[in-house]
MARMI-406356 format. One record per atom (N, C-alpha, C, CB): x, y, z. Coordinates in steps of 0.2 Angstrom, whole numbers, plus 5000, padded with zeros to 4 digits. Glycine has a CB too. Layout:
N
XYZ;...
This chain:
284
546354404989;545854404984;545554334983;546054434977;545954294983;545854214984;545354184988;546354184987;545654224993;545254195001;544654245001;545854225010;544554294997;543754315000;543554304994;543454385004;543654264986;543454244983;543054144984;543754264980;543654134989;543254054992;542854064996;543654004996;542854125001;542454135007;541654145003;542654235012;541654174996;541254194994;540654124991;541654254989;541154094987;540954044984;540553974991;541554034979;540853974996;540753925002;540253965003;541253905009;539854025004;539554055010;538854045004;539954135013;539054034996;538454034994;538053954993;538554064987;538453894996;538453844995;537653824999;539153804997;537553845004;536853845006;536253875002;536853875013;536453915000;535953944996;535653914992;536153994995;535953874986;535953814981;535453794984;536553754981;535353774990;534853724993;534153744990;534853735002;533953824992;533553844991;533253894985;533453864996;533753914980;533853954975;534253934968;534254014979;534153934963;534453904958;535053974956;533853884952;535953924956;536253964953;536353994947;536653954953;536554064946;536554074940;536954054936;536654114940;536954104929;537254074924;536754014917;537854034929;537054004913;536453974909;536153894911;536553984901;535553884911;535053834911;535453784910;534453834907;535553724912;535753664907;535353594913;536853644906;535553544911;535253504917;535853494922;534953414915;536353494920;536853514927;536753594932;537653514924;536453644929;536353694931;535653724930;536853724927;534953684935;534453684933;534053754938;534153604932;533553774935;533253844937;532953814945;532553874931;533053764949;532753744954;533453734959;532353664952;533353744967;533453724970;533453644973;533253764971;533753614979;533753544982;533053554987;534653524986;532953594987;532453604992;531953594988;532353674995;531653614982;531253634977;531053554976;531553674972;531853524974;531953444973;531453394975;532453414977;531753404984;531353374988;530853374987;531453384993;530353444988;529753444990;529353414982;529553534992;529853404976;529253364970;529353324972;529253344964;529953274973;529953204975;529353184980;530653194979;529353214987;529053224991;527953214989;529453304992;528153254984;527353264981;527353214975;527253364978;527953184972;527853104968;527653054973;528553064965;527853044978;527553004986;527053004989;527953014991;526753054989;526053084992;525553044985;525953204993;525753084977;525253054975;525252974972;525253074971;525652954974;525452854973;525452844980;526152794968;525052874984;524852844991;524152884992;525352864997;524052934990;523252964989;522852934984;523153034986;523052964977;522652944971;522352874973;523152944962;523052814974;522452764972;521752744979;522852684971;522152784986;521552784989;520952824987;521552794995;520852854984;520352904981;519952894978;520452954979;520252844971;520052794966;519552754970;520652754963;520052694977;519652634979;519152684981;519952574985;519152724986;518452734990;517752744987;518552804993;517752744980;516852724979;516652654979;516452734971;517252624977;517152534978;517052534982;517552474977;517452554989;517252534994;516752524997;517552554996;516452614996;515852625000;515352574995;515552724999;515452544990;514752524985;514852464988;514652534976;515352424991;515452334991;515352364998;516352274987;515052405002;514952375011;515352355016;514652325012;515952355012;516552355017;516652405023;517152355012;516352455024;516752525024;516452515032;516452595017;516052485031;515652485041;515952415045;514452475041;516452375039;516552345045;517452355048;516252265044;517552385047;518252415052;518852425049;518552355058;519252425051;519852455048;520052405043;520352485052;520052355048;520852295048;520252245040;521152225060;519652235042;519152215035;519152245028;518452235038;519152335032;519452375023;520152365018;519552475024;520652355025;521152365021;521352265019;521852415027;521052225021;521052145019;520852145012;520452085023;520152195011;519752185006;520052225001;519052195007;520552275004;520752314997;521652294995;520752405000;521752234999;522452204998;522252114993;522852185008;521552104995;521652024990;520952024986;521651944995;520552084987;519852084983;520152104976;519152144985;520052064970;520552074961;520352164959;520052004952;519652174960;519452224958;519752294962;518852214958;519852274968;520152344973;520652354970;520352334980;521152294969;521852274966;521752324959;521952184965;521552304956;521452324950;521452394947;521052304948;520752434955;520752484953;521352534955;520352504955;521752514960;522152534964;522852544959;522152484968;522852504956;523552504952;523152544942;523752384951;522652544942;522452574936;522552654940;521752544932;522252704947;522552764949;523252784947;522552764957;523652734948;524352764950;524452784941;524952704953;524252774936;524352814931;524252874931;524152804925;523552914933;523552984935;523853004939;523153014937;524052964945;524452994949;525052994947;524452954955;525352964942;526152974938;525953054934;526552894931;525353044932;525353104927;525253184932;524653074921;525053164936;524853234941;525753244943;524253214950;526153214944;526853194948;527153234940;527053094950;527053204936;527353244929;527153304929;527153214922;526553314928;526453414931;526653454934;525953434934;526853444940;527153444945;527953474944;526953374947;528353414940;528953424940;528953464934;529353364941;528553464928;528553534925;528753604926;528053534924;527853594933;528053664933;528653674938;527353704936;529053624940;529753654944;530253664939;530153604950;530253604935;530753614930;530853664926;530753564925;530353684923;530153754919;530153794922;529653754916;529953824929;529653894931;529153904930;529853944930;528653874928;528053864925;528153904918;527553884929;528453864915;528453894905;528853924905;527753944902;529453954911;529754004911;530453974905;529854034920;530453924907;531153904901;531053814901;532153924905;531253784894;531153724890;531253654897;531953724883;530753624893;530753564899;531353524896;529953504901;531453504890;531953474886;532753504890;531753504877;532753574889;533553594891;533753574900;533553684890;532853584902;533353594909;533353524913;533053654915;533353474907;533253394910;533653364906;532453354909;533553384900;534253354894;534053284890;535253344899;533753314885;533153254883;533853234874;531953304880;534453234876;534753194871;535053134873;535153234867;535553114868;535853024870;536353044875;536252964863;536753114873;537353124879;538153064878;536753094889;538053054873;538652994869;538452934872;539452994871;537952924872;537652844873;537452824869;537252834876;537752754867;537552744861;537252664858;538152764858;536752634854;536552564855;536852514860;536552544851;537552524859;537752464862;537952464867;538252424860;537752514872;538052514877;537352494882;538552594878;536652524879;536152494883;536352424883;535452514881;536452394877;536452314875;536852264882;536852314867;537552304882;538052274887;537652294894;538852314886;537552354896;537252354904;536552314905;537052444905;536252304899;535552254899;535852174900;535052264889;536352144897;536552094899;536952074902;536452074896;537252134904;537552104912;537252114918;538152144913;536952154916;536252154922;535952114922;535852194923;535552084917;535052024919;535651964922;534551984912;536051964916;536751884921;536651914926;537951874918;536751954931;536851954938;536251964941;537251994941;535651974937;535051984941;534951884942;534352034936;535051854937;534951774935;535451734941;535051754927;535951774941;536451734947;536251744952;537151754948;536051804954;535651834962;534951774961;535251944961;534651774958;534051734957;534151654960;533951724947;534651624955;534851544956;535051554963;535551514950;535751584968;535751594974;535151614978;536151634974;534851634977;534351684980;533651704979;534651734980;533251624979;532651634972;532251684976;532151554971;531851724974;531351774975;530751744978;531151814969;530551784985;530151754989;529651804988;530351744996;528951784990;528451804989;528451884993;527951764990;528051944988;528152004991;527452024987;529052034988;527452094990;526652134985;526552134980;526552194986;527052124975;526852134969;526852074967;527152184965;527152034968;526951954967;526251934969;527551904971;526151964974;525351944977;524951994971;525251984987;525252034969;524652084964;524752064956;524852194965;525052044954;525351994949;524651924949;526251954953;524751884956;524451834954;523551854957;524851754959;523551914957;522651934959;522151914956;522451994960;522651934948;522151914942;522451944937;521351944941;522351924932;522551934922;522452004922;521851894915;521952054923;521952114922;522552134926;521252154923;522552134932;523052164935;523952154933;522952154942;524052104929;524552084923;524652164920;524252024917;524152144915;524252184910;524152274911;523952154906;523752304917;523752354919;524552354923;523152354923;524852294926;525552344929;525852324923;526052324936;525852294920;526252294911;526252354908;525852254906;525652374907;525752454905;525852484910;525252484902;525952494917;526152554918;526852554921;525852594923;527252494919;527852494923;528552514913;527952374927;527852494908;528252504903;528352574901;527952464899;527752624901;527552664899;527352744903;527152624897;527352724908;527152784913;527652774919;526252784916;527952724923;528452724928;529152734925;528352654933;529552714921;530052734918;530352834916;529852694913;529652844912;529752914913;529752954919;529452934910;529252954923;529152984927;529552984933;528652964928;529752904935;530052894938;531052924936;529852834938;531252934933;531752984930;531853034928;532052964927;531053084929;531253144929;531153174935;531053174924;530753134938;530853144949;531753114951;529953054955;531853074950;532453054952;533153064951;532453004952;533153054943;533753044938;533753144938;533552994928;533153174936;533053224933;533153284939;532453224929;532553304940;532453344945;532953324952;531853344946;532553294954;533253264962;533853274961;533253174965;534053244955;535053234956;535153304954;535453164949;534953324947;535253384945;535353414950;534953414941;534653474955;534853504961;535453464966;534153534964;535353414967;535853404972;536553394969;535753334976;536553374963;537453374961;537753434964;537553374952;537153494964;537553564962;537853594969;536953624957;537353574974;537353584981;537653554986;536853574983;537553474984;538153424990;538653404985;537853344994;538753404978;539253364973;539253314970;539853354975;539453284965;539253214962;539453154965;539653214956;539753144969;539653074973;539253064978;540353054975;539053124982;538553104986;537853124983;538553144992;537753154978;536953134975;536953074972;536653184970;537553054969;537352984966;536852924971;538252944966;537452934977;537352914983;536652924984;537752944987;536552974986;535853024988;535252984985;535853114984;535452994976;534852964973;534752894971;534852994968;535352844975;535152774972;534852764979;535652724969;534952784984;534752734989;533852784990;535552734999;533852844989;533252874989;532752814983;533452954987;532952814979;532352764973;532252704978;532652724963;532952674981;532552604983;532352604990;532952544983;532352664994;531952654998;531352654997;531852695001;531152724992;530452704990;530052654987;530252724988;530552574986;530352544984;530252474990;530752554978;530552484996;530652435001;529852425002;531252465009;529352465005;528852445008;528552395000;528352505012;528552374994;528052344992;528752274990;527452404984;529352304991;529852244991;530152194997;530352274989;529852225005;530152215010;530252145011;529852255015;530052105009;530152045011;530552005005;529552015013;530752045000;531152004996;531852044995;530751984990;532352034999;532752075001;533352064995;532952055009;533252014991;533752004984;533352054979;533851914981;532952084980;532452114975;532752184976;531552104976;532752214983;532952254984;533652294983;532852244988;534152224984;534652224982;534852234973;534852184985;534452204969;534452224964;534252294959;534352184964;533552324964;533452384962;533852434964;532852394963;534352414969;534852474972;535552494966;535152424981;535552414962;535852404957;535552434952;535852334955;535052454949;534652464944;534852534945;533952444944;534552544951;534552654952;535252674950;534552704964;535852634953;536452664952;536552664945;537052644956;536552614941;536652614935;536352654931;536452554933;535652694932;535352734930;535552814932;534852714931;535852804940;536152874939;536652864938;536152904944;537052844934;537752854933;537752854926;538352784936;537252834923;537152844917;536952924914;536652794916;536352944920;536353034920;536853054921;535953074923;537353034925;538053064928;538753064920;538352994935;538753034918;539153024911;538953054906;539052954909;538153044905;537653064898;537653134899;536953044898;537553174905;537353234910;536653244906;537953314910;536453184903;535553204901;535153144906;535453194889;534453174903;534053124907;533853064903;533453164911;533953074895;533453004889;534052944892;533653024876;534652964892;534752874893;534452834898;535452854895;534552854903;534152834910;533552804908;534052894915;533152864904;532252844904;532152794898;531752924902;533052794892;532852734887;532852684890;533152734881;533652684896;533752594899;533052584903;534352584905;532852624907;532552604913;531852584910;532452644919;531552614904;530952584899;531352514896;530652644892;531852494893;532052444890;532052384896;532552454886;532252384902;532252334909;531452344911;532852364916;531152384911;530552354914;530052324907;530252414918;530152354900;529852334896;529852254895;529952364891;530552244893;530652164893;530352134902;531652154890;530352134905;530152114910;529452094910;530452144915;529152154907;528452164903;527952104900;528552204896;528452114896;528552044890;528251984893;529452024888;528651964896;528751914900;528251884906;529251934902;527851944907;527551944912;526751914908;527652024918;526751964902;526251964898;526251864895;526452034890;526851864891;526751794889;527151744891;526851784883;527151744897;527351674901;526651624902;527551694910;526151654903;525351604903;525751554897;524251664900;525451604889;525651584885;526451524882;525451634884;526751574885;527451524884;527451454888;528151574886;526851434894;526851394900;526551334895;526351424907;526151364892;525551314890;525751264881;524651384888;526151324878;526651284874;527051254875;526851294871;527451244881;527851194884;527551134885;528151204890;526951144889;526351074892;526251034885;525451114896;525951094879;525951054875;526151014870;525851064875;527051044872;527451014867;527750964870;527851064865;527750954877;527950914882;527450844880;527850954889;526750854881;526450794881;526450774876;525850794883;526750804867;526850794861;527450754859;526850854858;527750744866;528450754863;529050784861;528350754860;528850854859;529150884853;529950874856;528850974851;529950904861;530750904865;531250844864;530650904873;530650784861;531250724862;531550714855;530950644863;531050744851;531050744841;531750774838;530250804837;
């Protein structure tokens, strides 16, 4: 009885892949398959690689770029502010179509609660514990830093393009990539794979999967990489513990928000140094 009760339970282990087990909904037990997984993930990748070309292409056609070749379109759509600009203001629909998306998987389309089968509570998480993982991670993100200063990369190039593009990836790193980004990864992805390959290899699965997709706009700053690889696990092990998906999406909105911050009022925080500097004030 043993043996064709294991036979039974192995022989359904593929099936997981493509079929959600029974028994009731939770986010460890979600109405989706790993296959299902994939193909959102899959289709979160398609749309921040379409949308914003779709966006640029009237710029394109209207500034004249468009007839003189390939390697001319893609110069002018990598350092022209305004391509930049438009480019990075797309990827919010493109998070918001990617959110649709994982709805209708998460749910069955309306068929059961987006809240249950993602797990939208704290999961015994509790203030202080974001507080400790927030600054022991920057101490080692600032140690990695001082060792290993950050070399220029794409988004440092889309950073210094111009002021609007600041504050356009300000809002959407604060406000739209955090969520979205953990209920494709933390949410949907891990849940079906916990159930199908087991909790150490979706960990697995899902940290090194976020920072791949993050190597091409990081690839030349290989301490950057290393630290988002830091970040995923922290965040999956946080859905791993919590077995919900809010801690994840409160840390990973409190690391990119404060970085936000930062990005917003450095001009400002630059120019009160200069002038407190030429004042004096530092010696007072």
């Amino acid at each position: 009885m043993d043996i064709d009760q294991q036979h039974i339970s192995e022989s359904d282990v593929p099936a997981q892949l493509f079929e959600p087990a029974s028994g009731p909904v939770s986010p460890n037990n979600p109405p989706w398959g790993s296959w299902a997984a994939l193909g959102t993930w899959a289709f979160s990748v398609m749309m921040i690689m379409l949308v914003p070309a779709l966006f640029l292409a009237p710029y394109l056609i209207t500034s004249g770029v468009m007839n003189q070749g390939s390697e001319k379109v893609s110069e002018f759509a990598t350092n022209d502010p305004t391509a930049i600009v438009v480019q990075m203001l797309a990827i919010i629909p493109a998070h918001l179509l990617t959110l649709a998306f994982a709805w209708a998987v998460a749910t069955r389309l309306g068929r059961y609660s987006f809240r249950e089968t993602l797990g939208f509570s704290t999961g015994g998480v509790r203030w202080w514990h974001y507080a400790l993982l927030f600054v022991g991670f920057f101490i080692l993100a600032g140690i990695v830093g001082l060792y290993f200063p950050e070399t220029e990369n794409e988004l440092i190039r889309i950073l210094k393009s111009s002021r609007a593009a600041v504050f356009v990836v300000a809002f959407m790193a604060t406000f739209t990539a955090p969520i979205v980004e953990e209920v494709i990864y933390r949410g949907v992805l891990y849940s079906a794979l916990q159930r199908s390959i087991g909790i150490p290899a979706a960990v697995v699965a899902v940290t090194l999967i976020f920072s791949m997709v993050h190597v091409p706009q990081y690839w030349e700053s290989p301490q950057t990489i290393a630290l988002l690889t830091l970040l995923s696990l922290i965040l999956t092990l946080l859905r791993v513990f919590s077995g919900n998906l809010l801690p994840p999406i409160i840390f990973h909105t409190l690391v990119n928000g404060v970085q936000s911050a930062v990005l917003i009022l450095e001009p400002y925080a630059r120019t009160f140094s200069d002038q407190s500097a030429s004042s004096g004030l530092f010696f007072q």
